[in-house]
N, C-alpha and C positions, 0 to 999 in steps of 0.2 A: 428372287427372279433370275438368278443367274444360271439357274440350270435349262440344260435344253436336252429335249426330247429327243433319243438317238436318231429316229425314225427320218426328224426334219432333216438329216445329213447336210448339214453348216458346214462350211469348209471355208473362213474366211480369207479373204483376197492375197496373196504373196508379196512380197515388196522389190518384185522383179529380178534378174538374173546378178545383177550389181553385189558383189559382198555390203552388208552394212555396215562391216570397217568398223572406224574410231566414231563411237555412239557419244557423242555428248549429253551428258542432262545437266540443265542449267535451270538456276531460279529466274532470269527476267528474259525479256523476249530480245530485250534491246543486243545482248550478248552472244545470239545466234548470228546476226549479220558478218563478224570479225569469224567466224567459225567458219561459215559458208565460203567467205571470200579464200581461205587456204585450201579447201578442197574436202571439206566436208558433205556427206550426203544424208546424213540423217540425226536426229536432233530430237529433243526430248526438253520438254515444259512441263517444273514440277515445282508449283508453288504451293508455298504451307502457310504464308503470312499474307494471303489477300483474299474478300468476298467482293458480291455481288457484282457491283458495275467495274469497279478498278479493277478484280480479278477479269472479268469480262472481254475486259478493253483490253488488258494484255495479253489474254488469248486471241483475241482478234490481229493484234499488231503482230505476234508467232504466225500465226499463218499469214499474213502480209508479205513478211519478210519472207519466210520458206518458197512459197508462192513465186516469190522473185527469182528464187536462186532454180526451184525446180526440185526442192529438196524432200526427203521424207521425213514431215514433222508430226512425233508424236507428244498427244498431253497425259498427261498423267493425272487419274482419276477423273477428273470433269467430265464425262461423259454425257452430260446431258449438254454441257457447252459446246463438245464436241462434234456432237448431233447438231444442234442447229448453227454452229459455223461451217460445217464440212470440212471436219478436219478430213489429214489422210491417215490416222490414225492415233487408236488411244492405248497406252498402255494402263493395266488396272494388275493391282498387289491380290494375293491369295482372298484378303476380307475382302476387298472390293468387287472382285468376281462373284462371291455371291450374293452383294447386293444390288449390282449393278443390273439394268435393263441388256441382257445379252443381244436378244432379238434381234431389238432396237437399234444397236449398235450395227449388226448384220445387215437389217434390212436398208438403214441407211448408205450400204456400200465400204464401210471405213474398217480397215485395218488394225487387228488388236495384236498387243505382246500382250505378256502375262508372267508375270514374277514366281518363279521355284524355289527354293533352298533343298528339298528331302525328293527324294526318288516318289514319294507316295503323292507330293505335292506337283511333281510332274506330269504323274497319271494325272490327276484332275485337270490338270492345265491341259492335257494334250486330248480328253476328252470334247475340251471346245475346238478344237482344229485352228487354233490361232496363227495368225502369221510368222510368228515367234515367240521363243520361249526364252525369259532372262532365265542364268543360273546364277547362284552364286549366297552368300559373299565369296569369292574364291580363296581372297587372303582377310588377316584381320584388315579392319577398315576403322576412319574416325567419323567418314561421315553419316552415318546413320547407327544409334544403336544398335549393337549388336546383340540381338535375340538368338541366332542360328548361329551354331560351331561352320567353321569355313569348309567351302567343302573341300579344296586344297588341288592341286593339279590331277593328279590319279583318280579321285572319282569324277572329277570332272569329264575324261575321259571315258571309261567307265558308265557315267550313266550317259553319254550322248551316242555312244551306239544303239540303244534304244529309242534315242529322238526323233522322227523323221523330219521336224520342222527346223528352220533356221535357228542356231543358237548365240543368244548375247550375255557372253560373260563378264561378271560386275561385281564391286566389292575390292577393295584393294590392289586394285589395278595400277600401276604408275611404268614411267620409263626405266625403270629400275626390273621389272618382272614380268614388263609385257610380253619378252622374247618368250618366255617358259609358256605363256597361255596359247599365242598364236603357234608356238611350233607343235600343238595337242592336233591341229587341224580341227577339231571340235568347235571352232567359235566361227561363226559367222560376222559377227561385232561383239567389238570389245567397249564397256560401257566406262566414260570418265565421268569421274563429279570434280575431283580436286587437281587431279595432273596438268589440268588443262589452263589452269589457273597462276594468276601469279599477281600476289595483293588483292584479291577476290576478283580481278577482272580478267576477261579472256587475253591467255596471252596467244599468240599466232606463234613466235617460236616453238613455244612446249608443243601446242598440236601440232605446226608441220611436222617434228619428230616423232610423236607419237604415232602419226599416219605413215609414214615412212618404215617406221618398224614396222606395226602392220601387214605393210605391201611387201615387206623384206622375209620378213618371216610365217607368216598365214597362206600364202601363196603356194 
């Protein structure tokens, strides 16, 4: 179901003029608020260890909090939750794109990213006109199996001259290597899972400086 007909010309919604900066993905919703409050704008819910109603409920309490701040929160995969919460957006991985309701997704107004690793898996992604497009892993990474060789600074570059849509780069990202992604100009947002952290909770120092880099060198 995830293909769409070229003819429909889908072009889904933009996530406005604002860079989307220092992209957090986090597993619980509670951990957004401490994010937002340092200057965070956009934010990403990606849980692996919850169903039905408790998953539910803390998608619900993610857009609560977002909601409050004014923020751009994306969920990761749930798109059928995402649809009847009204998120402001969902992002979905290379398998999930083709099994997900794209339409659906469209027709309900809501914002998608879409995950790349390969020049080939870009073309697919940029056939749905998404509001952005992850690349990466850029560097080796611990948080997520690595399947994909990285794609490393140079094609990073490289392949985002072909991009026209907004790009968030992810995958071995820390305070340590930020400056080398953002100085590509290539990224639009830079995705954290683990920098941002400190004893699995959100720390506020690590991200003021990670956004700070950012602003210091992306600009």
């Amino acid at each position: 179901m995830g293909n769409l007909k070229k003819e429909e010309k889908m072009k889904f919604k933009n996530c406005n003029n604002i860079p989307l900066g220092i992209y957090p993905v986090v597993d619980r919703a509670y951990k957004l608020e401490p994010l937002y409050e340092v200057g965070i704008t956009t934010a990403q819910l990606r849980v692996k260890d919850m169903s039905e109603d408790i998953l539910e409920n803390e998608v619900i309490e993610a857009i609560r909090i977002s909601q409050k701040f004014d923020a751009r929160f994306f969920l990761n995969d749930f798109w059928e939750l995402g649809i009847k919460h009204k998120v402001y957006g969902i992002h979905l991985g290379q398998e999930d794109i083709q099994e997900a309701d794209v339409q659906a997704i469209y027709n309900a107004g809501i914002r998608l990213g879409i995950s790349t690793h390969t020049t080939n898996e870009i073309q697919i992604a940029m056939a749905f006109e998404p509001s952005y497009l992850a690349i990466g892993p850029i560097f080796e990474t611990t948080s997520k199996k690595m399947v994909y060789n990285p794609v490393g600074i140079e094609d990073l570059k490289k392949w985002a001259i072909n991009v026209n849509y907004p790009i968030v780069a992810i995958g071995g990202i820390n305070i340590n290597n930020i400056k080398e992604v953002a100085l590509t100009k290539s990224a639009n947002g830079i995705a954290m899972i683990s920098d941002i952290l400190e004893d699995r909770e959100v720390s506020k120092t690590r991200t003021m400086a990670l956004i700070d880099a950012f602003e210091k060198y992306a600009s």
